[in-house]
BAZA-955408 format. One line per field, with one value per atom (N, C-alpha, C, CB): atom name; residue number from 1; residue in one letter; x, y, z. Coordinates in steps of 0.02 Angstrom, whole numbers, padded with zeros to 5 digits, always signed. Glycine has a CB too. Layout:
BEGIN
name	(CA | ...)
resi	(NUM | ...)
resn	(A | ...)
xx	(X | ...)
yy	(Y | ...)
zz	(Z | ...)
END
This chain:
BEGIN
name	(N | CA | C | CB | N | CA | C | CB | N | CA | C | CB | N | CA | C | CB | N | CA | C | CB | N | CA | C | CB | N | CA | C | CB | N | CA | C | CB | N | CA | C | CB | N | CA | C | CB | N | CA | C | CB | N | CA | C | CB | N | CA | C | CB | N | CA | C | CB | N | CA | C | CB | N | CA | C | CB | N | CA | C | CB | N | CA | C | CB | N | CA | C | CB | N | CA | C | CB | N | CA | C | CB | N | CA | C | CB | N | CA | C | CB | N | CA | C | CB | N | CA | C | CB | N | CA | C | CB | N | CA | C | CB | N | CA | C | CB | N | CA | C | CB | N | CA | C | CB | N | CA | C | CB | N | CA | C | CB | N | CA | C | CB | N | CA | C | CB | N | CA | C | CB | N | CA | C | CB | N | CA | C | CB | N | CA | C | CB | N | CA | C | CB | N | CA | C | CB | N | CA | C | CB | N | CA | C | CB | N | CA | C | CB | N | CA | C | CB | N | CA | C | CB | N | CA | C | CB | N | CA | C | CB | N | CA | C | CB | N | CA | C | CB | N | CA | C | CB | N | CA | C | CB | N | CA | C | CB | N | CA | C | CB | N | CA | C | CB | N | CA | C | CB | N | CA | C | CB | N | CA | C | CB | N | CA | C | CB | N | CA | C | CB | N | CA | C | CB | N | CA | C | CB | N | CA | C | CB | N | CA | C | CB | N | CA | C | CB | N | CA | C | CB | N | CA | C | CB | N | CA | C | CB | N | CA | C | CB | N | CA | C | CB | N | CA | C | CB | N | CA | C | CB | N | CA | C | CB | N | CA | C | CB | N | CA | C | CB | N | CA | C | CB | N | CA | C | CB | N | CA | C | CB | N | CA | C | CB | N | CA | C | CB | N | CA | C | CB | N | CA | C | CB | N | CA | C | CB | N | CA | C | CB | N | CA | C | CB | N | CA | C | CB | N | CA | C | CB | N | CA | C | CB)
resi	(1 | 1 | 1 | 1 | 2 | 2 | 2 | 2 | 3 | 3 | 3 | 3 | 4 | 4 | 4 | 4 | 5 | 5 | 5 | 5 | 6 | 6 | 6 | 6 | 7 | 7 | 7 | 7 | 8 | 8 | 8 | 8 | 9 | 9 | 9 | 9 | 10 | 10 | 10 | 10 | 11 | 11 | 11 | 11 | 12 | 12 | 12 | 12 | 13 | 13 | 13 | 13 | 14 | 14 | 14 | 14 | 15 | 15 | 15 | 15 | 16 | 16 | 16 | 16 | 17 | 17 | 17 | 17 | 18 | 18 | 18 | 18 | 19 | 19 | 19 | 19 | 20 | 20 | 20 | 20 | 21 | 21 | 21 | 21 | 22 | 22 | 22 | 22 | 23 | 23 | 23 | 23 | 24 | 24 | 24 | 24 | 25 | 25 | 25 | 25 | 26 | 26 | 26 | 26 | 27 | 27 | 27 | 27 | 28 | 28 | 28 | 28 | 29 | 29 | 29 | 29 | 30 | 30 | 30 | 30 | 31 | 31 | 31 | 31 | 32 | 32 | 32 | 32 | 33 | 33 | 33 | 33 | 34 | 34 | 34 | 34 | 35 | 35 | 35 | 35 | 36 | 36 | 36 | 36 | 37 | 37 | 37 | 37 | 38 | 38 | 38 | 38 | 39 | 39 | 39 | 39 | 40 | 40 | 40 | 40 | 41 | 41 | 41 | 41 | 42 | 42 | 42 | 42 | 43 | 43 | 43 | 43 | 44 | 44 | 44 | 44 | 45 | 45 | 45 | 45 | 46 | 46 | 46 | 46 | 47 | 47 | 47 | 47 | 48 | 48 | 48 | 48 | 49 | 49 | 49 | 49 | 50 | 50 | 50 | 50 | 51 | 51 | 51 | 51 | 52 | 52 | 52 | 52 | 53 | 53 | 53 | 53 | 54 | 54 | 54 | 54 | 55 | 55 | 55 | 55 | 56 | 56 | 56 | 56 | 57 | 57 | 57 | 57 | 58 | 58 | 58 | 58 | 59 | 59 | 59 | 59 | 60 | 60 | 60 | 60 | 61 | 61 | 61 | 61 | 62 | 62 | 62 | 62 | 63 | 63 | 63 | 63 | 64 | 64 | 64 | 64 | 65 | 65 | 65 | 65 | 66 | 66 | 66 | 66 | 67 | 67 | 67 | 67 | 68 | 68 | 68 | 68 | 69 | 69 | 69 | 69 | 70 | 70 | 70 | 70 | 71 | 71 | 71 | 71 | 72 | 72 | 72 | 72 | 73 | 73 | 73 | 73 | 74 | 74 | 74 | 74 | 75 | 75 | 75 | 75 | 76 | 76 | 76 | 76 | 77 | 77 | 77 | 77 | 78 | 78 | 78 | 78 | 79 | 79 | 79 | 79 | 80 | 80 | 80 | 80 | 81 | 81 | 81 | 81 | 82 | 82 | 82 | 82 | 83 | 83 | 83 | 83 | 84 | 84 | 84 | 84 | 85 | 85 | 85 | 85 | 86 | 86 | 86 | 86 | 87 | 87 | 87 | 87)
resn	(X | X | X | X | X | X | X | X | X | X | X | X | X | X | X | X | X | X | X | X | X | X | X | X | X | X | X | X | X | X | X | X | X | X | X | X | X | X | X | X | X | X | X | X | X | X | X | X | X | X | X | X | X | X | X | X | X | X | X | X | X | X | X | X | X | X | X | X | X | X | X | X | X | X | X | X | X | X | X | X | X | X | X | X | X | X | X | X | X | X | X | X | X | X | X | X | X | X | X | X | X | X | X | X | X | X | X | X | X | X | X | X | X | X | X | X | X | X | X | X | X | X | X | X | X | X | X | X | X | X | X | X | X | X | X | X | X | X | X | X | X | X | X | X | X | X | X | X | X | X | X | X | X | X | X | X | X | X | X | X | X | X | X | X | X | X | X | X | X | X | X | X | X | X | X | X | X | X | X | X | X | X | X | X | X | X | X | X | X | X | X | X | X | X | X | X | X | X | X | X | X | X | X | X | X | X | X | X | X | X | X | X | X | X | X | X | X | X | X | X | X | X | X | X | X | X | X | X | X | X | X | X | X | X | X | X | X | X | X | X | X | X | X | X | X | X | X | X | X | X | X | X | X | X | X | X | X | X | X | X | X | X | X | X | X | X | X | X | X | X | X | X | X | X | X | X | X | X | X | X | X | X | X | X | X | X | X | X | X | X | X | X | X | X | X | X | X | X | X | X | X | X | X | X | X | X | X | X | X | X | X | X | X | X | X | X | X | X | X | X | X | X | X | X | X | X | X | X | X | X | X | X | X | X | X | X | X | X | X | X | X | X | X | X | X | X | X | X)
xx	(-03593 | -03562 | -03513 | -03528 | -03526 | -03478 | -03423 | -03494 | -03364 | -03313 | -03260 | -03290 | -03234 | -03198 | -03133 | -03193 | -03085 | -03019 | -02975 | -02998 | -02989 | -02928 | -02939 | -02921 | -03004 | -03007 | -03014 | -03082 | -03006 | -03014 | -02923 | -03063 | -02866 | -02827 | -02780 | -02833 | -02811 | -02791 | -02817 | -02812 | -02888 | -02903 | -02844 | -02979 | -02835 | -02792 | -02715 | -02792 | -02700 | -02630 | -02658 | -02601 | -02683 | -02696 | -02711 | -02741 | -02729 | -02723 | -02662 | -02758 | -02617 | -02544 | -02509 | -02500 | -02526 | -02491 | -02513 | -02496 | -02573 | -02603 | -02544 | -02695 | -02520 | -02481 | -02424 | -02475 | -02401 | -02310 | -02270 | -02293 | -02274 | -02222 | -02259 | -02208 | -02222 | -02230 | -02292 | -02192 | -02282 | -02332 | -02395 | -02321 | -02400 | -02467 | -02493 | -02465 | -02442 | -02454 | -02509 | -02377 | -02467 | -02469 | -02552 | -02390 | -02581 | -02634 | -02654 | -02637 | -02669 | -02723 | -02736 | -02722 | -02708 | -02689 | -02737 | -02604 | -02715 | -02755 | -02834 | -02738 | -02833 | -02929 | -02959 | -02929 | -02920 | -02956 | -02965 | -02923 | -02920 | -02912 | -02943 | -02829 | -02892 | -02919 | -02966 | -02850 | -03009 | -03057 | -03046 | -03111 | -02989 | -02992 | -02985 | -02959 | -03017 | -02986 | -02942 | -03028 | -02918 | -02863 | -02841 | -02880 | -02890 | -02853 | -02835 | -02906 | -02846 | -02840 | -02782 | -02887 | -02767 | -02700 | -02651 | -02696 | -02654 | -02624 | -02585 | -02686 | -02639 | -02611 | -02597 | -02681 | -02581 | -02559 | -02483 | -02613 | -02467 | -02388 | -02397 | -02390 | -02379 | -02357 | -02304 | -02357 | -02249 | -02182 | -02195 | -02153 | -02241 | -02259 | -02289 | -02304 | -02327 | -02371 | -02332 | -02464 | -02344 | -02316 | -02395 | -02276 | -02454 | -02504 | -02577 | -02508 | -02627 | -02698 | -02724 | -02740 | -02720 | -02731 | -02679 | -02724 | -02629 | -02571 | -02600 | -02502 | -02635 | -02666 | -02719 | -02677 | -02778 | -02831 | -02806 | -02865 | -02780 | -02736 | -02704 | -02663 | -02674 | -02658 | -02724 | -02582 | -02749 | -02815 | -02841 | -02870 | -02867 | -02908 | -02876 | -02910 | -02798 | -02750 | -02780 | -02680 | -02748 | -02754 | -02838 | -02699 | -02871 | -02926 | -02957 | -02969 | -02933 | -02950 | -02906 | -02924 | -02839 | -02799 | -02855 | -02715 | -02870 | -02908 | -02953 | -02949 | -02996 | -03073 | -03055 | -03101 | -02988 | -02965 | -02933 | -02943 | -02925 | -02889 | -02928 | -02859 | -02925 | -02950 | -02931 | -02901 | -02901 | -02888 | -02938 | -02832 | -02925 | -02985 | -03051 | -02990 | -03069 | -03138 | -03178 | -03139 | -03116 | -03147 | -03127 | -03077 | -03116 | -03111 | -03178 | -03032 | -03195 | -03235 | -03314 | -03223 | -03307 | -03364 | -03367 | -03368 | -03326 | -03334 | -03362 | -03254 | -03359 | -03365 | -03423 | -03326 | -03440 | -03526 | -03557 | -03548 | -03542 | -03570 | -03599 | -03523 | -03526 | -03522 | -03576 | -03468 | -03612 | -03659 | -03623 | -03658 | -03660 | -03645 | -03626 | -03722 | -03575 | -03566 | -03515 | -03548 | -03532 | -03522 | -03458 | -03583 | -03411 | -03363 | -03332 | -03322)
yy	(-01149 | -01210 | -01234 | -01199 | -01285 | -01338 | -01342 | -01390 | -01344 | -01377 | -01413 | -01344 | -01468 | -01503 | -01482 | -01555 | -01475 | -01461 | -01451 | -01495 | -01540 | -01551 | -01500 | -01633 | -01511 | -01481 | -01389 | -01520 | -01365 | -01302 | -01285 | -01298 | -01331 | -01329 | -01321 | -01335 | -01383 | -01374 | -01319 | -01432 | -01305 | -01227 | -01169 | -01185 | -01169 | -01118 | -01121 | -01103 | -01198 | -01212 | -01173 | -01318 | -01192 | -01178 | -01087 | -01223 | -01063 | -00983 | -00954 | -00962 | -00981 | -00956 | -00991 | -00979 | -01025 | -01049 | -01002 | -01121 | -00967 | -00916 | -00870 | -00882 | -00839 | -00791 | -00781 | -00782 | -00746 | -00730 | -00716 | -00665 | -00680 | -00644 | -00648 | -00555 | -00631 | -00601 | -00571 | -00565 | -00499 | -00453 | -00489 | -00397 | -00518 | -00541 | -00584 | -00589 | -00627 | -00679 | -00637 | -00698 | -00586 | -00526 | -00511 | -00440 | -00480 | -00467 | -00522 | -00437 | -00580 | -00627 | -00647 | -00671 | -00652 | -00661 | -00605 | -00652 | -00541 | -00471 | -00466 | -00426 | -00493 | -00492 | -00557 | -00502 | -00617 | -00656 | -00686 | -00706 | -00685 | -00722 | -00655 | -00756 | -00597 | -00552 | -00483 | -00526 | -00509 | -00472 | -00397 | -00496 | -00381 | -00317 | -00256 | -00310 | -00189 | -00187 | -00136 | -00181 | -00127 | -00097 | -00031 | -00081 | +00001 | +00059 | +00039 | +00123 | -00023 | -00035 | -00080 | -00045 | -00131 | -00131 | -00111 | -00115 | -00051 | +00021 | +00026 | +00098 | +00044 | +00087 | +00014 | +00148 | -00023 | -00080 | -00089 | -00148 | -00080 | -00117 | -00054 | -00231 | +00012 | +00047 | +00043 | +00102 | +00015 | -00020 | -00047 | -00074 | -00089 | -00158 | -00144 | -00214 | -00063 | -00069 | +00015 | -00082 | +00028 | +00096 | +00144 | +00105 | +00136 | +00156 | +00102 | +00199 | +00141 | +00114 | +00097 | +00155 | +00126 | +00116 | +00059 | +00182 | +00057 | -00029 | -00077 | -00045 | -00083 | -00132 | -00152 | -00125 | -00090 | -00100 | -00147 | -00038 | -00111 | -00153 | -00227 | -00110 | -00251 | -00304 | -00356 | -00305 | -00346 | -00374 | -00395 | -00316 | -00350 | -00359 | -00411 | -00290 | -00411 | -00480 | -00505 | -00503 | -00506 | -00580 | -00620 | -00586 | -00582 | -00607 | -00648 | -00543 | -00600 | -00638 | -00705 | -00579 | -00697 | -00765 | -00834 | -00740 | -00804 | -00846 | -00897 | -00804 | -00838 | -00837 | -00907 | -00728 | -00903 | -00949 | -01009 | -00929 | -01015 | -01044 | -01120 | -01011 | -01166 | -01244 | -01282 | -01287 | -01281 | -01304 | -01299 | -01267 | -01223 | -01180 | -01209 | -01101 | -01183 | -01204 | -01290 | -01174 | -01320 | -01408 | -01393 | -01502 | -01367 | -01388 | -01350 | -01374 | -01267 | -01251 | -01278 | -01194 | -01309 | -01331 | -01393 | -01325 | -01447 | -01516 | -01502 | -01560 | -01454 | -01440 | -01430 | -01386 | -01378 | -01352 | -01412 | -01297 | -01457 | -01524 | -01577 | -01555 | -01595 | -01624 | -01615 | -01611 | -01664 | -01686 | -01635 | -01790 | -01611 | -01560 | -01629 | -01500 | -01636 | -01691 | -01679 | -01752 | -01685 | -01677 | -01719 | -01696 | -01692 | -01736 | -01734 | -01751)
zz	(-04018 | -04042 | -03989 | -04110 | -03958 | -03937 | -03958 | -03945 | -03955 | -03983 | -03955 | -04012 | -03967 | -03927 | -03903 | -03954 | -03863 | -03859 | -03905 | -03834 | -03932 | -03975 | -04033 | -04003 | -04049 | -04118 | -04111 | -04160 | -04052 | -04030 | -04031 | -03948 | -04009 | -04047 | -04100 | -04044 | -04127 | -04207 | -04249 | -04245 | -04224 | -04270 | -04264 | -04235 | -04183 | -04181 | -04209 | -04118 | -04201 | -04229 | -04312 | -04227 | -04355 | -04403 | -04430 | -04404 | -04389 | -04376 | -04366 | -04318 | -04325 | -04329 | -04397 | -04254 | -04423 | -04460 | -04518 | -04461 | -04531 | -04587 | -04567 | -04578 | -04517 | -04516 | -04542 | -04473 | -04543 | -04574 | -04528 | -04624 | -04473 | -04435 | -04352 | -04471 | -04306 | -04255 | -04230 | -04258 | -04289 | -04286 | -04298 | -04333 | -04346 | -04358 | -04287 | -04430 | -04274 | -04214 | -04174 | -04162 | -04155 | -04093 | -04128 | -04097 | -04169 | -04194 | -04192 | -04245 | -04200 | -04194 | -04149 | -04220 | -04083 | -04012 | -03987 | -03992 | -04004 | -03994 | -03991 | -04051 | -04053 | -04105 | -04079 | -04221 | -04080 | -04082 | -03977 | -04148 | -03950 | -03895 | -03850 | -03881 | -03857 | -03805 | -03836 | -03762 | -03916 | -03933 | -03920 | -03904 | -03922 | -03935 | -04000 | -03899 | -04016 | -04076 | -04072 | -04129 | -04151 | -04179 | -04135 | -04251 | -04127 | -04069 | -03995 | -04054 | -03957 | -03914 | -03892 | -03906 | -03983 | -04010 | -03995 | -04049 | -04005 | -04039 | -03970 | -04064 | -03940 | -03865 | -03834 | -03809 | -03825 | -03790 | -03823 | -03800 | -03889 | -03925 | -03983 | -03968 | -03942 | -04007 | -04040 | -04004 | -03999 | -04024 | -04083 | -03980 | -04093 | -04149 | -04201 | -04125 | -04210 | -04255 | -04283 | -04223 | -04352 | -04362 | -04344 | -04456 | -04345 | -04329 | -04311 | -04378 | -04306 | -04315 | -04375 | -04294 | -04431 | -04495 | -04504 | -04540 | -04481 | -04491 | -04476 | -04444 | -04421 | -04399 | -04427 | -04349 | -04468 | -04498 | -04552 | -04519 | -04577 | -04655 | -04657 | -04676 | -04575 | -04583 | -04542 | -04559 | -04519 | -04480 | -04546 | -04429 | -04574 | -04645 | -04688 | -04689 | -04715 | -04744 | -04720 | -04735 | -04642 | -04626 | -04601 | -04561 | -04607 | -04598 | -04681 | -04563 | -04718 | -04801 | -04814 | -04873 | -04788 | -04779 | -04733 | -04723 | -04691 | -04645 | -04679 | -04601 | -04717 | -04748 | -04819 | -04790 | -04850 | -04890 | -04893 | -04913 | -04809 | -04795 | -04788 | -04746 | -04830 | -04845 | -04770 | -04922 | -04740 | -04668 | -04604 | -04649 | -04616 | -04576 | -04589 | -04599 | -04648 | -04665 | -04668 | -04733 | -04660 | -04653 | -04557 | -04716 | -04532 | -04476 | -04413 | -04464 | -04472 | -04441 | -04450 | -04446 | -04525 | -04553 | -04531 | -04620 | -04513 | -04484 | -04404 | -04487 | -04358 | -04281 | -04296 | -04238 | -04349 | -04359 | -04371 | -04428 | -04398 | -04421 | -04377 | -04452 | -04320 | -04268 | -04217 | -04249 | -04196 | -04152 | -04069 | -04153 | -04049 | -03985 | -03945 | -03948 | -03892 | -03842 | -03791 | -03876 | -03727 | -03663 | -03654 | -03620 | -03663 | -03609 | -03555 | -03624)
END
């Protein structure tokens, strides 16, 4: 899927905004931008997390926050919609 800037954006504005804290920031930044997982987390900001199982537990929130999130879902479902186009 194509997606435009702007609206590549606002998805993400809308992803930090699912979050609560820092930590979470730091985890979605983690999973989503630099695809890494929870043990690799871990050993990168053990400062930030009290374990691996911490991270499982909040990945999982916040991914169900995501999954409910009415913002998200018109923005990922309007891009899926949207005609593919070159700019």
């Amino acid at each position: 899927m194509n997606i435009h800037p702007d609206s590549a954006a606002e998805l993400w504005h809308q992803i930090m905004r699912t979050t609560n804290n820092a930590h979470e920031q730091l985890l979605m930044h983690a999973s989503l931008i630099d695809a890494l997982p929870p043990r690799a987390i871990y050993a990168l900001h053990p400062d930030q997390f009290a374990d691996v199982a911490a991270i499982y537990r909040m990945k999982h929130a916040l991914f169900t926050r995501l999954q409910h999130n009415q913002a998200i879902k018109r923005l990922y479902f309007n891009g899926m919609r949207a005609p593919n186009q070159d700019t």
